[in-house]
N, C-alpha and C positions, 0 to 999 in steps of 0.2 A: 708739247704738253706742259712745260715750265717745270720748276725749281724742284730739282727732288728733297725731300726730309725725309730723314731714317729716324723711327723712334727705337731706341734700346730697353730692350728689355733684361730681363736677370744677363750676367753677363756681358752686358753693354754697358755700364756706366761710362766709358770713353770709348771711341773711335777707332781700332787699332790702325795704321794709317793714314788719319784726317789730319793736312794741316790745316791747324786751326787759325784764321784773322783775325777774330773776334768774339766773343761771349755777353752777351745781354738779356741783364735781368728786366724782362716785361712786365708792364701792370697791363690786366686783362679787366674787362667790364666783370666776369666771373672768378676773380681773386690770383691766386698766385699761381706761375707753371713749377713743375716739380724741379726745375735748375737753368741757369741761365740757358739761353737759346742761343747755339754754338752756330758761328757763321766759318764755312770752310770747303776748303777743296778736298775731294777723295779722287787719287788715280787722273790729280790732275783737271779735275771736273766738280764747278760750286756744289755744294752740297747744304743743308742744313742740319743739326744733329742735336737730339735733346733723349736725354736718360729719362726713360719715363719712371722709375723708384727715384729717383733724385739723386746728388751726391753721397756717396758712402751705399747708396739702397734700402733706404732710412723708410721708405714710403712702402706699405703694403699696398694687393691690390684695390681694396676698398677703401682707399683712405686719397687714393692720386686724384688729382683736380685733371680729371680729363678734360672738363669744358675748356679751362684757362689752356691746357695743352694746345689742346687743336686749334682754338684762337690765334694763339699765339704762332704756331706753325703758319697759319696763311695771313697773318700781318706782317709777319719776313719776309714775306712772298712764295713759300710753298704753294704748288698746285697739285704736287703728287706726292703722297706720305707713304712710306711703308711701315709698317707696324714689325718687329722683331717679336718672338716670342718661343720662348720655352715652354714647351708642355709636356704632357702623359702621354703614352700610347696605349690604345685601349685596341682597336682591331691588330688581325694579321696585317700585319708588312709595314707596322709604325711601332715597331721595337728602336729601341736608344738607337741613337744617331741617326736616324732616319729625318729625311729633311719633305715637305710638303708646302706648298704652294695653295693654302682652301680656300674649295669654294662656296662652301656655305656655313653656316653654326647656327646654335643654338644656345640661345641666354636662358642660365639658370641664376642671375644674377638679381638682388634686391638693394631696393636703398637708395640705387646709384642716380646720380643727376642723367636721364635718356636723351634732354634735350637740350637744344635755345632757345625755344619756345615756352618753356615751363612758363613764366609770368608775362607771355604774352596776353592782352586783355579783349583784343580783340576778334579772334579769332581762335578753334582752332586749327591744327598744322598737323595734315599729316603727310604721311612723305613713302612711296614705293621704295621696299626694300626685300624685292623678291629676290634680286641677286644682291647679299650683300657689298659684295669684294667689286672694284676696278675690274672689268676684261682687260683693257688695253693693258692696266700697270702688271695685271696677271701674267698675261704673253709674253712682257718684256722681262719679267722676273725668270719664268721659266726659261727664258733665253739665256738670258745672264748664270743661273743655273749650269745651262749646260754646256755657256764659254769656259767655266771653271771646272769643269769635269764632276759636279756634283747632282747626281739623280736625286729626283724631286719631283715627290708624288703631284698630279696635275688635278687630281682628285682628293676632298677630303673635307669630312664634317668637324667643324672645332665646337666643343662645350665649353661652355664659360661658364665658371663657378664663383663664387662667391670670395672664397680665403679670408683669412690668410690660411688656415689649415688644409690639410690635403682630403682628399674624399676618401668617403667607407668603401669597402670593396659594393655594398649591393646597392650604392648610388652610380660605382660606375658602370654595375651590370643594368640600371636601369638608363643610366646613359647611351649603352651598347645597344640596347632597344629601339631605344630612340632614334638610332644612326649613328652614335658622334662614334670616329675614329680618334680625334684628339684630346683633350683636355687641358685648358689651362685657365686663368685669370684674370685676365686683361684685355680681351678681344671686346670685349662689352662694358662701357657704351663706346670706345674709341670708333669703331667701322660708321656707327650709325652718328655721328656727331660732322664725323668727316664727310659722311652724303650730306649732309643737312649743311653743311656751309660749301658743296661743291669741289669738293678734295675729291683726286681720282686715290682711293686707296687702296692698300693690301697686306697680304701680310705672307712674312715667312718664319713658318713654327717649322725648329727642332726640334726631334724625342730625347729629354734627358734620363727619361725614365719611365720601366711601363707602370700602368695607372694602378693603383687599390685592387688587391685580387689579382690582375693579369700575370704577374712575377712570382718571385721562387722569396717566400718570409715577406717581412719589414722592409718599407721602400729607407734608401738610405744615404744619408744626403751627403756621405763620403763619395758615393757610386755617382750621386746625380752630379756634383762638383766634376769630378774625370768626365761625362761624358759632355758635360758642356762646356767642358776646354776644350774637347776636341770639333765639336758642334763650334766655337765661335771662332777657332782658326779656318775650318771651312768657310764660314760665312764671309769672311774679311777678303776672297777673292769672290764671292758672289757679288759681295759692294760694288768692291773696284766695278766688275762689269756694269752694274746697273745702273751704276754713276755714267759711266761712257753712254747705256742706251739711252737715257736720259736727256745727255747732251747733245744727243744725234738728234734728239725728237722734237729741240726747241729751246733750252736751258739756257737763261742768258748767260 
C-alpha cells in the first residue's frame, strides 16, 4: 500500500519514538506545509511525520494550509496518511480517553480551501465521498489497535467545527441529532483533499474531553492537558504497530 505519514495533531508536535534522517521544508504549488516534513523510521519501519499546528502549535485549526500539507505528504512519497486527532465526546462510550477509529463525519466547517480543483478552468470535479475514511488503512489501524492492547471504537461519527473556540452546549446537542459521536477541528478538509490526490486515509481520534453540555461545569483545559498525556502514551504503541502493518503491506 506504500509509505505511511502520521500527521499530528494537538499533542503530536514530535514523534515520541521516531528516528528521525531528515526534515524538509517543501515549497507546494499551494504555499507553505505547517513544518518541515520529517523523514524517519518508527519501530524500525520508514515512516513520514509532519505536525499538522506547526512547531510550538502556533497554527489554529482555520488557519493550517491543509492543501500545501497533503501535497506535500505524497511528493515524499506517502501513499497512506493517518490523520491523529484530539476531540469531544459527545455520545455514550466516547468519555475522556476513549480511542475510535471513524467512519464517517460531518463538516460543519467554512472558509476552508475543500479543494485542488478550486481554479481549475476547465472543468468541474467532483469526487464520491460516500465513505469518507480508507477501509483498507481502517482495518489495519484497528489491528494495530488491538496489537497494543488499546480498544477502539470501529464505529463513529466525527463533527468538524470550525475553531479555534470550543462549541455552545446546544450546538453539540444539535450535533448529537445529527449523529456525531465526536467532535473536533481538523478532520475537514484533510479526509477529502487526501481522496482527491489518491491517499488511502484515516484517522485516529482520542476523547480529551466531553463536548459542551455533556460534562459536570466548565470544560477545563487543565483536565484536557492530563487526559491527553495519557491518550498520546497510548498512541505511541498503536504507531509502532501500524508502522510494522504498514511495512508488511509494501512500504519501501
Amino acid at each position: 500500500m506504500g509509505l505511511l505519514a502520521i500527521i499530528g495533531g494537538s499533542g503530536f508536535q514530535r514523534l515520541p519514538g521516531l528516528q528521525v534522517s531528515e526534515a524538509k521544508s517543501l515549497d507546494t504549488p499551494f504555499g507553505a506545509i505547517s513544518a518541515p516534513l520529517v523523514h524517519g523510521r518508527l519501530a524500525g519501519h520508514p515512516v513520514l511525520f509532519l505536525p499538522r499546528h506547526g512547531e510550538g502549535h502556533r497554527l489554529p485549526p482555520h488557519r493550517i494550509n491543509y492543501r500545501a500539507n497533503l501535497w506535500a505528504l505524497r511528493a515524499g512519497g506517502a501513499r497512506r496518511v493517518l490523520g491523529l486527532a484530539a476531540v469531544g465526546g459527545i455520545t455514550a462510550g466516547f468519555g475522556p480517553r476513549a480511542f475510535a477509529v471513524p467512519d464517517q463525519l460531518i463538516d460543519y466547517t467554512h472558509g476552508r480551501a475543500q479543494s485542488f480543483h478550486d481554479d481549475d478552468a476547465v472543468a468541474v470535479t467532483h469526487l464520491d465521498f460516500t465513505e469518507p475514511y480508507c477501509p483498507e488503512l481502517r482495518i489495519d489501524l484497528l489491528r494495530a489497535c488491538a496489537a497494543a492492547g488499546v480498544a477502539a471504537a470501529a464505529h463513529a461519527t466525527y463533527g468538524v467545527t470550525q475553531g479555534p473556540r470550543l462549541e455552545t452546549a446546544a450546538e453539540i446537542a444539535r450535533m448529537e441529532r445529527d449523529g456525531c459521536d465526536l467532535v473536533g477541528m481538523t478532520g475537514m478538509p484533510e479526509a477529502v483533499l487526501a481522496r482527491e490526490l489518491g491517499l488511502c486515509y484515516a484517522s485516529l481520534a482520542f476523547v480529551v474531553n466531553w463536548a459542551a453540555g455533556k460534562g459536570e461545569g466548565p470544560i477545563s483545559m487543565t483536565e484536557i492537558e492530563a487526559h491527553l498525556g495519557f491518550c498520546a502514551e497510548q498512541s505511541e504503541s498503536i504507531l509502532a504497530a501500524l508502522a510494522a502493518l504498514a511495512a508488511g503491506s509494501g512500504a519501501p
